[in-house]
N, C-alpha and C positions, 0 to 999 in steps of 0.2 A: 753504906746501905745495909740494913739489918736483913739478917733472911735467918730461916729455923729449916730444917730437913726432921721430917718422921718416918719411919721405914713399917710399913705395912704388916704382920704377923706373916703374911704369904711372900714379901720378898719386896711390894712395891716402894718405890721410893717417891717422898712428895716433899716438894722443895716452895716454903712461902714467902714470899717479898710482900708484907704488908708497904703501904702507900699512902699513908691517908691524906698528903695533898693534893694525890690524884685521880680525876673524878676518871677512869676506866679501870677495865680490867681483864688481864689476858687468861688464858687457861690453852695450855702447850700441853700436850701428852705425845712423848717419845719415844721409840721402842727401838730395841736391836735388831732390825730387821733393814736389811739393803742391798745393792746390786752384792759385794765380797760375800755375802751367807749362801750366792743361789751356786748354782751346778750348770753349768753349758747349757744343757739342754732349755733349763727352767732360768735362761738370764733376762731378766725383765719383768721378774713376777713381782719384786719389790713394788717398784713404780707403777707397776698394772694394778694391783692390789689395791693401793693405794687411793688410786683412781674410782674403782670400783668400792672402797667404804661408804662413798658416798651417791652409792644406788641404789639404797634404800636398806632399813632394817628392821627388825618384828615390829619397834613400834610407831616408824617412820617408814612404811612399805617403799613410798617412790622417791627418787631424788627430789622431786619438787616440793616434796613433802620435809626435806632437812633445809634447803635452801629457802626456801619460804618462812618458814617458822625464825631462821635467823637474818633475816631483809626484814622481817618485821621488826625484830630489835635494835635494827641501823647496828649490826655486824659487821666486823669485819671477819674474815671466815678461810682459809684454805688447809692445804698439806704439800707437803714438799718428800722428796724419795732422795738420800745420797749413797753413797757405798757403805757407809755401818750404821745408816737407822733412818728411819721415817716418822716425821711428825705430822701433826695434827693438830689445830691449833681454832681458836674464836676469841673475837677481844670486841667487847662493847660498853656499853655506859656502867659502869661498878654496880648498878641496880640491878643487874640482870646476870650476877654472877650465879645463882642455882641453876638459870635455864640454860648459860650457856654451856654449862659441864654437864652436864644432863643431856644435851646434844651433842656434844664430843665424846663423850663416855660412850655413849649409845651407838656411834660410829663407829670407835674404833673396837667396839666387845660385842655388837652384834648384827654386825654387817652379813646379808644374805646372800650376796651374788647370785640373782636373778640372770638364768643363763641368757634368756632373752638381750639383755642390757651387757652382757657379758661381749658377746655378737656384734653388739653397736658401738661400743668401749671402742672396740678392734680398732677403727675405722680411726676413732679419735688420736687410738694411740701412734698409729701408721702416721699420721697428717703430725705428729706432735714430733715424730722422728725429721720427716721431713722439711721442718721449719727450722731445727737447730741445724741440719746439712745445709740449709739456705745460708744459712749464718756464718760467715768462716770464723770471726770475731771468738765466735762461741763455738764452734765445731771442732776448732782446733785444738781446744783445750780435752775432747775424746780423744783425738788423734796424739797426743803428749803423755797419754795414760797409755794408749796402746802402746806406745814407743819405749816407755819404761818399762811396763810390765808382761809383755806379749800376751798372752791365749791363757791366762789366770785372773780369776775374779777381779783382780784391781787393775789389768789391764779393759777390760769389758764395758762396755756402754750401760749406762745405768738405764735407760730405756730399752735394752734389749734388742735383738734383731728384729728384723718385721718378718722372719720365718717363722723366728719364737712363738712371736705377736700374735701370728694366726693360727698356730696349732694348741694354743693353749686352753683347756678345760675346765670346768667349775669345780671338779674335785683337786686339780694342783692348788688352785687358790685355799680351799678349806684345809686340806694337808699341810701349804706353808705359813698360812696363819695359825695351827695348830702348834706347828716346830717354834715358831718366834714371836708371837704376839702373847710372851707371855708375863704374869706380874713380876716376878725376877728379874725382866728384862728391860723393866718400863719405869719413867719416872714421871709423875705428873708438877708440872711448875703452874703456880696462880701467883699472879702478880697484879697488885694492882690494891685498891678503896678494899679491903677483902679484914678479916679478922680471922686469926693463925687458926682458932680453936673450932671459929663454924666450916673454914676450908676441911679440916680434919674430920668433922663432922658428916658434911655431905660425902668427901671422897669415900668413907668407910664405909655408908650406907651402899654404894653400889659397887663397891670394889671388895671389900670383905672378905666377900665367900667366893673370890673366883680364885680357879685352885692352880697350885704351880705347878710345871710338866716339866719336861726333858729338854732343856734347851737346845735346839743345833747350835753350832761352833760355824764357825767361818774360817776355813785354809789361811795359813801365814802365808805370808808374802815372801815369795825367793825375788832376791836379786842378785842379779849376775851381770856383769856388765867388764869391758876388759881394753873397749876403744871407743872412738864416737862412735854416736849413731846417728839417723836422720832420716824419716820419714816424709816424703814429700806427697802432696794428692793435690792432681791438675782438676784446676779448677778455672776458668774465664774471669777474670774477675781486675776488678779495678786500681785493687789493692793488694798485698802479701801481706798475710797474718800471718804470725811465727809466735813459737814459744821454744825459747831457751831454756833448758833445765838440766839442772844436777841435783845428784840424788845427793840429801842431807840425813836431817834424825827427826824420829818419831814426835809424838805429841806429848809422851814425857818426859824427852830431852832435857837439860838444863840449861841447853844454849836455846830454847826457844825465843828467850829475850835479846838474842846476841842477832838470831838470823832475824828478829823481829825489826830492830832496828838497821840492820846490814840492809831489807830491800828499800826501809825507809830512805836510807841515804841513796840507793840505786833510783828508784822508781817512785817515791813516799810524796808527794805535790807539785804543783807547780816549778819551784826552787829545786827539786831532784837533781843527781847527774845527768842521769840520762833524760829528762824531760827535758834540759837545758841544753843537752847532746844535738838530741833527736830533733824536737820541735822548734828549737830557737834559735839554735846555729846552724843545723843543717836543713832545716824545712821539709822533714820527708814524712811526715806523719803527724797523726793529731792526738792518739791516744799512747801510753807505753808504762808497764806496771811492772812493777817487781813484788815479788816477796815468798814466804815460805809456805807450802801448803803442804799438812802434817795430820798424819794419820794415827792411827794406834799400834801399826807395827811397821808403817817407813814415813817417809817424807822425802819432799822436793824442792828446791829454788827454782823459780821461775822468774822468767822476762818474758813478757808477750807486748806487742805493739802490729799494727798494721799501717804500712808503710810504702813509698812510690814503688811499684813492681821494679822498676829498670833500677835503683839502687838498692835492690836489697842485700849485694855483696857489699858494698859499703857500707851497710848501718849493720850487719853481722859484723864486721869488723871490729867498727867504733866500740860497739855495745860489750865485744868482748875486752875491748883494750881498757875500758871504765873497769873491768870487771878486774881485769890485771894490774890495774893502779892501786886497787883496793891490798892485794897481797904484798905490794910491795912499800907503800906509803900509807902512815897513819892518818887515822881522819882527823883534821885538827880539832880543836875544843870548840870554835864557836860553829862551827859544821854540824859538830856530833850536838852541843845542846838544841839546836835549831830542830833536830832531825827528833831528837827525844819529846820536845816539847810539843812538835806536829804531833807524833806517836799518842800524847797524853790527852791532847786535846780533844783527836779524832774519836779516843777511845770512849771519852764523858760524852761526846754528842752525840757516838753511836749508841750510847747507854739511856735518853731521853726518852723512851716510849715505852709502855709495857710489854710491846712483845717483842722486841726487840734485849730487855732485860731478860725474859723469860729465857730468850736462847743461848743468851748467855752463861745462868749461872746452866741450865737445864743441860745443854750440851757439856762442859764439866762432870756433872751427875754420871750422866748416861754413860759418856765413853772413857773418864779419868777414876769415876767412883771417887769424888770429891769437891767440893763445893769453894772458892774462895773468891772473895770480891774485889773488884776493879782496881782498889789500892791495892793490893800484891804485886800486880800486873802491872803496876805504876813503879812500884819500889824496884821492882826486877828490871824495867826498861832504864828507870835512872841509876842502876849501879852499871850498865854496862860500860865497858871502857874502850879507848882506842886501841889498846895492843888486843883485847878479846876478839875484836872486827877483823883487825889485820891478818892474826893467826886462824882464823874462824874461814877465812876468806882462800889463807893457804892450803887450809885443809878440803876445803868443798871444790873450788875452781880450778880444777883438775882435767884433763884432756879425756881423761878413761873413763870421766864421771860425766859427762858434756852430750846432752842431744838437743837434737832441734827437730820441731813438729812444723810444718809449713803448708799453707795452703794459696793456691797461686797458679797462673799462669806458668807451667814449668813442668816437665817429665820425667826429668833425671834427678836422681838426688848424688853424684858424683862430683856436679860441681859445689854443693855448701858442703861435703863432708871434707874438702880440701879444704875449708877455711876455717873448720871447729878446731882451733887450737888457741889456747891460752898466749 
C-alpha cells in the first residue's frame, strides 16, 4: 500500500494513503497529548479535554452544531484519549473529504470550552469513570498499570480521578491545550478516494499559519521492581478478572516481533495454548488474551482472562506452567507457522477500512517518527524463530518481573502472591 508523508514548514506532519478503489474516506489528526504529559493534580485533563473539543468552536458555537453538520454527511465521527496522545478522527463517503477536515480541524484548533458546558462535561465524565469500575474485564487492566507503575504518570487512570474531575477550571484546559496541541506535535493521516496534492492543498490552507510553541515533555518511566507483586480489589462479582504481567521492551525494541508472535502462541485464537488450557480442557472461562503492550519508554506482557472464582488458584497455575514450557521447550515448526500465519492474517483484515489504516500508519508517525507498511511487519513476524521465542521467554518469565492485577470476590493478596512463581 502506497503512502507519501509531507512535513509542514511549522513542524506538522501529514501522512496520505490514496485509495482510489475505495469509495470512503478517513481524516485522523493526532497529537502528543495524554494521561503520561499531565501532573497529579491536572491527571485527567487529556481525556476531559478531549471531551470538551467537541462543545463547540468560533465557528461551530454548540456541540450540536458539529454533530449535526457531520449526521448529515452519514459520518462516522469520534476521538479517543490514551497515555501519549489524543486523536480525533471523521470518515465518510470520499465526497465529502473538504468538509470533513474542515470540521476536525476546526475541533481540534479552535475549540472554546464554554465554562457552562465545562460544568455539565463533569457529570459526563464522573458517570464514564464509573462504568469502566462497573467492568472488571476492563477495570482491571487500570489496576495492572497501577501495579507496575505506582503514583507516576503511566501508573495513573487516563480518566483521571473524580476529585480531579470536579476541581478542574476553563483556564487548565486553555493552558494544556497551549503546552501540547501543538503543530510539532501533531500529525494529520487522510486515507481514503483522496488525491496526494489536493490533501496538501486544503491541509495548508488552514494549518499554515499556526505557529509552533514550547512543547511540554512527559516524565520517563522508572521501573523498579525486585519480587512479585499483586494487587487485589474486592469486588462481588461472578467472575475473577486477572491480568498477568511482566515487564518487557519498549515500542522500539527489535524483539517486538519476537514478543508479537510469543502472545500469539500463548493467547493468539481459538487454537492458542492457553485457549485450549483455559476454555477446552479445563472449562473455567470464556475469554483469555495474551500479548505485548508497548509504549515509547517501557512495555508489558500480558495474560488476562476472567474465569470461575473458586479456581482461580488453579488456572494461575496452569497459565504460569504454559508460560514455563515456553522457556524450556521450543515451539515446534508447524505451531510456530500456524501462529505466524494467524499473526498475518489478522493483521490484513485488521488493515480493511480507512480508519482503521489511518491508525495505523498515523500512530507510527506520531510516536516512532516513522512511517512503514504492513509488509515489514509481515517480514519481521516471518523471520522470527523458535530459539528467539525460547530465549525471549527465558529472559521475560522471570519471578522479580511477575505481577498480577485481580479483581474478585477476595480481600487478601497473600494467598496469589504465594503462587507467582515460574
Amino acid at each position: 500500500m502506497g503512502f507519501s508523508k509531507t512535513t509542514l514548514k511549522n513542524g506538522l506532519r501529514v501522512v496520505t494513503i490514496p485509495m482510489q478503489d475505495n469509495p470512503t474516506v478517513t481524516v485522523l489528526v493526532l497529537v502528543e497529548a495524554g494521561s503520561k504529559y499531565e501532573t497529579k493534580k491536572l491527571n485527567g485533563i487529556s481525556h476531559f479535554l478531549e471531551h470538551m473539543c467537541f462543545k463547540g468552536t468560533l465557528r461551530r458555537p454548540k456541540a450540536i452544531d458539529i454533530s449535526k453538520e457531520l449526521d448529515a454527511l452519514g459520518s462516522e465521527y469520534n476521538a479517543f484519549t490514551a497515555q501519549e496522545y489524543t486523536g480525533y478522527y471523521a470518515k465518510s463517503d470520499a465526497k465529502h473529504f473538504k468538509q470533513i477536515l474542515d470540521v476536525v480541524s476546526d475541533v481540534y484548533l479552535n475549540s472554546t470550552f464554554p465554562e457552562q458546558e465545562i460544568e455539565k462535561e463533569k457529570g459526563v465524565i464522573i458517570e464514564e469513570i464509573n462504568m469502566y469500575e462497573d467492568m472488571p474485564n476492563r477495570h482491571v487492566q487500570d489496576l495492572v498499570m497501577k501495579l507496575l507503575y505506582g503514583d507516576q504518570p503511566a501508573g495513573w487512570n487516563i480518566a483521571g480521578s473524580k476529585k480531579n474531575i470536579f476541581r478542574m477550571k476553563r483556564d487548565d484546559f486553555v493552558r494544556y491545550k497551549e503546552e501540547h496541541y501543538l503543530p510539532e506535535a501533531t500529525v494529520i493521516v487522510v486515507v481514503g478516494q483522496v488525491n496526494e496534492k489536493e490533501v496538501l492543498k486544503e491541509i495548508k490552507k488552514i494549518f499554515d499559519n499556526v505557529s509552533r510553541g514550547k512543547k511540554a515533555k512527559k516524565v520517563k518511566v522508572k521501573e523498579i521492581q525486585k519480587k512479585p507483586c499483586a494487587l487485589v480489589k474486592f469486588k462481588k462479582t461472578d467472575q475473577t478478572h486477572f491480568v498477568l504481567g511482566v515487564r518487557t521492551h519498549d515500542l522500539f525494541s527489535k524483539k517486538s516481533a519476537i514478543l508479537s508472535v510469543l502472545g500469539g502462541i500463548l493467547g493468539g485464537g481459538m487454537s492458542s495454548r492457553l485457549f485450549q488450557k483455559l476454555r477446552e480442557e479445563m472449562g473455567v472461562g470464556y475469554y483469555v488474551r495474551a500479548y505485548n503492550d508497548a509504549y515509547t519508554d517501557h512495555g508489558f506482557f500480558q495474560i488476562s482472562a476472567g474465569v470461575d472464582n473458586k479456581r482461580i488458584a488453579e488456572v494461575i497455575k496452569a497459565v504460569l506452567e504454559e508460560c514455563r514450557k515456553l522457556k524450556i521447550y521450543k515451539v515446534e515448526e508447524e505451531e510456530l507457522n500456524k501462529v505466524k500465519e494467524c499473526l498475518i492474517g489478522n493483521l490484513k483484515l485488521s488493515l480493511e477500512s480507512t480508519d482503521d489504516i489511518a491508525n495505523f500508519y498515523g500512530g507510527q508517525e506520531l510516536l516512532k517518527r516513522e512511517t512503514k507498511n504492513a509488509e515489514d511487519k509481515i517480514d519481521k513476524i516471518r523471520r522470527v524463530t523458535a530459539s528467539q521465542i525460547k530465549t525471549l521467554a527465558q529472559h521475560i518469565f522471570k519471578n522479580n518481573k511477575l505481577n498480577l492485577a485481580l479483581i474478585g470476590p477476595f480481600k487478601k493478596k497473600s494467598k496469589f502472591l504465594r503462587k507467582l512463581k515460574f
